[in-house]
C-alpha positions in Angstrom: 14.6 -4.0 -3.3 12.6 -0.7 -3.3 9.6 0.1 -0.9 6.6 1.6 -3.1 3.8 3.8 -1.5 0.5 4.3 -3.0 -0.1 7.4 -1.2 -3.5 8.6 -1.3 -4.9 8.3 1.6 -2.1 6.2 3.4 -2.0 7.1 7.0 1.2 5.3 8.0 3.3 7.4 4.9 5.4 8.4 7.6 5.8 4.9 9.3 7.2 3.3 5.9 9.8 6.2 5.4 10.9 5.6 8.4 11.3 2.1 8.7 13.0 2.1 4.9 15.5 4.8 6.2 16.4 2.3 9.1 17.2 -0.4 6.4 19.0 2.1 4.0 16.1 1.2 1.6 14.7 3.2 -1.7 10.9 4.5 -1.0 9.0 6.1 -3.3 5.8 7.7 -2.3 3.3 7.7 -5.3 0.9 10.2 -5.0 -1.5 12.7 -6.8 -1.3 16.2 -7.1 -4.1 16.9 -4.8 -2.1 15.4 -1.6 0.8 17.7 -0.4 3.5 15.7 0.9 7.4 16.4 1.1 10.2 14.2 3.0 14.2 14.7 2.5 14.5 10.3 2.4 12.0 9.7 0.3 11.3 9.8 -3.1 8.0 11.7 -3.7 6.4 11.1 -6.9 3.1 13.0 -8.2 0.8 11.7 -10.7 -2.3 13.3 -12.3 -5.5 13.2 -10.2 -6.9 10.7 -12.8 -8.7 7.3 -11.4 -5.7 5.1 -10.8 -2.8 6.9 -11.9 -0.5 6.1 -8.8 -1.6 2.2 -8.8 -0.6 2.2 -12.6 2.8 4.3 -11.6 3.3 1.7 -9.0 3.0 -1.5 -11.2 5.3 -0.3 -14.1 7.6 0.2 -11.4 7.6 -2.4 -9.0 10.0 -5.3 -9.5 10.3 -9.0 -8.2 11.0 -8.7 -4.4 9.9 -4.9 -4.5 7.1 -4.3 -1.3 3.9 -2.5 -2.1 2.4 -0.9 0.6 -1.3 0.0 -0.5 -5.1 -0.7 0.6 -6.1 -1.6 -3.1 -6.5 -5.1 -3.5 -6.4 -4.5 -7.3 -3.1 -2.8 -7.3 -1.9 -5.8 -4.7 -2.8 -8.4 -7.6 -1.8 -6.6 -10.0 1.6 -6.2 -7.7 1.9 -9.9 -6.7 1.7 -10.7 -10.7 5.2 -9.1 -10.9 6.1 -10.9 -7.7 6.0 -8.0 -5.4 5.4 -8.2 -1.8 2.1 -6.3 -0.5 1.3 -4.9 2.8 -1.8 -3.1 3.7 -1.9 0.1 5.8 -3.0 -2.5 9.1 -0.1 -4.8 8.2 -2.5 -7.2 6.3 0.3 -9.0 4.2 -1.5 -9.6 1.1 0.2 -13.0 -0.4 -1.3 -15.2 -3.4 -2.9 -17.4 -0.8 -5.7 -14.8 0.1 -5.9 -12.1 -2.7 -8.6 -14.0 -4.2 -10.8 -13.7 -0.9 -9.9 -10.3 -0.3 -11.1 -9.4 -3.9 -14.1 -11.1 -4.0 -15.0 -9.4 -0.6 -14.6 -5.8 -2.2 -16.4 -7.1 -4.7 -20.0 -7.9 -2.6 -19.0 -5.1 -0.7 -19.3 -2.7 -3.2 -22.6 -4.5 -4.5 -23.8 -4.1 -1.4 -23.0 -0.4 -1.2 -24.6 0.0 -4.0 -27.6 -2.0 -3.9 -28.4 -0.1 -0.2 -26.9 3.3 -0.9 -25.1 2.6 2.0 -22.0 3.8 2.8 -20.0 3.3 6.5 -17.7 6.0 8.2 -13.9 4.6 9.2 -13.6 4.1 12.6 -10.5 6.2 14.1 -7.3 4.8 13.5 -6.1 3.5 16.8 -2.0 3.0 17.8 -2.3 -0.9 17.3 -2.6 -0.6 13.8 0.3 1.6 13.4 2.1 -1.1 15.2 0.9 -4.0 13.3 2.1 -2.5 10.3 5.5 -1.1 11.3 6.2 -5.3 13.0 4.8 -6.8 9.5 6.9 -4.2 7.0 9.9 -5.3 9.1 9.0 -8.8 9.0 8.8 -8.1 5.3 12.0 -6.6 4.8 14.1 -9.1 7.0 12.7 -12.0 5.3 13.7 -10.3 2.0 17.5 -9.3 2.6 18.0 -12.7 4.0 
């Protein structure tokens, strides 16, 4: 089992290394060249700044049992096809029982986006979060090596 990150944009990069390190695991950080990131544990692997490049990296990579951390829902189905485990960066695990809802969702939202020209700012990350994901990516983990 290998921990896969789709980089761009991840806030808790340094949350997964950390966590794989404690379980002696394999993380590879998938990112493109634009983002500057460097880590003595991890496996840091830059792509072109193409649309997509790191979720295609990730998905030619990834194995049964592998996790997938990523906010993509497309990469996470894509991911759970190869039976992958998927965790968002709030420590949504994304499962086959509610992919389908979370892509449909993206896709009104993005209709709606578009339709309005409206676009919303990201609220500020808040400690919780960073929690939520560390407990789930354990929970993850455990229930793998068992």
């Amino acid at each position: 089992m290998k921990i896969l990150v789709d980089a761009d944009g991840c806030p808790v990069v340094d949350i997964a290394i950390k966590t794989a390190q404690s379980y002696d695991l394999e993380i590879i950080i998938v990112k493109n060249f634009s983002h500057e990131l460097w880590d003595d544990y991890a496996t840091i692997v830059t792509v072109d700044q193409s649309p997509d490049s790191a979720d295609y990296y990730i998905v030619n990579h990834a194995t049964k049992g592998d996790i997938v951390i990523t906010q993509d829902y497309g990469l996470a189905a894509m991911a759970l096809a190869k039976e992958a485990l998927c965790i968002n960066q709030n420590g949504l695990i994304i499962s086959s029982k509610n992919i389908d809802q979370l892509l449909a969702r993206r896709h009104i939202n993005r209709e709606i986006r578009r339709k309005h020209n409206k676009y919303t700012k990201f609220k500020k990350r808040e400690l919780k979060q960073d929690t939520k994901f560390e407990h789930n990516l354990r929970y993850l983990i455990e229930k793998s090596i068992e």
